[in-house]
N, C-alpha and C positions, 0 to 999 in steps of 0.2 A: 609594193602595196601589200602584198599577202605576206613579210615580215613585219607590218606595220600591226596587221589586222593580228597577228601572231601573238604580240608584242601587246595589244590592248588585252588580246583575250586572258594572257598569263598577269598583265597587272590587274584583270578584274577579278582573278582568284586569286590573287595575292592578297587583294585588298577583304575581299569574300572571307578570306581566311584568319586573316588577323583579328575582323570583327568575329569570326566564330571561337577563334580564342580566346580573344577579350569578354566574348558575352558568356562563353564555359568557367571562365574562372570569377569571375561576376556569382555566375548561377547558382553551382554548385555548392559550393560553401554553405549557402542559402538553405538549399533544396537538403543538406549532411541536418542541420540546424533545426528545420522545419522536422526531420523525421526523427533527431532524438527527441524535441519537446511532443512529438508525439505519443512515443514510447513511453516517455514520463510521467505524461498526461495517464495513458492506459496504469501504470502502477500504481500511480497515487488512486484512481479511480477505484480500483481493487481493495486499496490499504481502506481507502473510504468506506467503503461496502462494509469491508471486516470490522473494521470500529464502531460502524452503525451497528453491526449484527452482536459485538461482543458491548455496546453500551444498553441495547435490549435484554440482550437476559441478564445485565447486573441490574437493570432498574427491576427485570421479576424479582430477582433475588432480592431487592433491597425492600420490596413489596413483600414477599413471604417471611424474612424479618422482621419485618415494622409493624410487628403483632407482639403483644402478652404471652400469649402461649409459645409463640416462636423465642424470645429473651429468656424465658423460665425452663423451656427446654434443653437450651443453648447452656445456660447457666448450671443446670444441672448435670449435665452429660458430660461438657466441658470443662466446667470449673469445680464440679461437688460438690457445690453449694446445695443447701438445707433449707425448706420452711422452718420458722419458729416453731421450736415444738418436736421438730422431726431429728431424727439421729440417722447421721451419714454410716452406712455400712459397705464394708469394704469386701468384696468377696474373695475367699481363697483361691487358689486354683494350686491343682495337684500338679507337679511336676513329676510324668510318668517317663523314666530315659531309659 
C-alpha cells in the first residue's frame, strides 16, 4: 500500500511537472515579447517627444522668416543683393601675418 501511495505521489509530480514545463515554455516567449515591445514603445516615445520638440522651433523659425524684413535681411547678408539704386560694397580686409 505505501508503494502504491509512493507511486501516485511521484506520478503527481510528474504530471505537476510536465504541465509546469509546458506552461514556462508557453509563457516565456510571451513574457521575452511583451518586454521588447515595451522597450520599443519607450524609444519611439522618446523619438516622439524629440520631433515634437524639433518640429516647434522649425515652425518659430519659419514664423520669424515669413516676414519682409526677415527675406531682405536674409537676402542681403546672404546673397549681396542690392536695392535699386544702391551699390553693393565689398569691404577689404588687411591680411596682417
Amino acid at each position: 500500500m505505501k508503494s502504491r501511495g509512493k507511486l501516485q505521489a511521484a506520478l503527481k509530480l510528474m504530471v505537476f511537472s510536465i504541465i509546469f514545463i509546458l506552461i514556462s515554455l508557453t509563457v516565456i516567449p510571451k513574457v521575452k515579447t511583451i518586454w521588447e515591445l515595451s522597450e520599443r514603445r519607450d524609444k519611439l516615445e522618446q523619438q516622439k517627444a524629440n520631433l515634437a520638440k524639433e518640429n516647434r522651433e522649425l515652425e518659430q523659425e519659419l514664423k520669424r522668416l515669413d516676414s519682409r524684413v526677415a527675406v531682405e535681411k536674409l537676402a542681403r547678408e546672404q546673397l549681396g543683393m542690392v536695392k535699386n539704386g544702391e551699390q553693393f560694397v565689398l569691404p577689404l580686409t588687411s591680411d596682417k601675418s
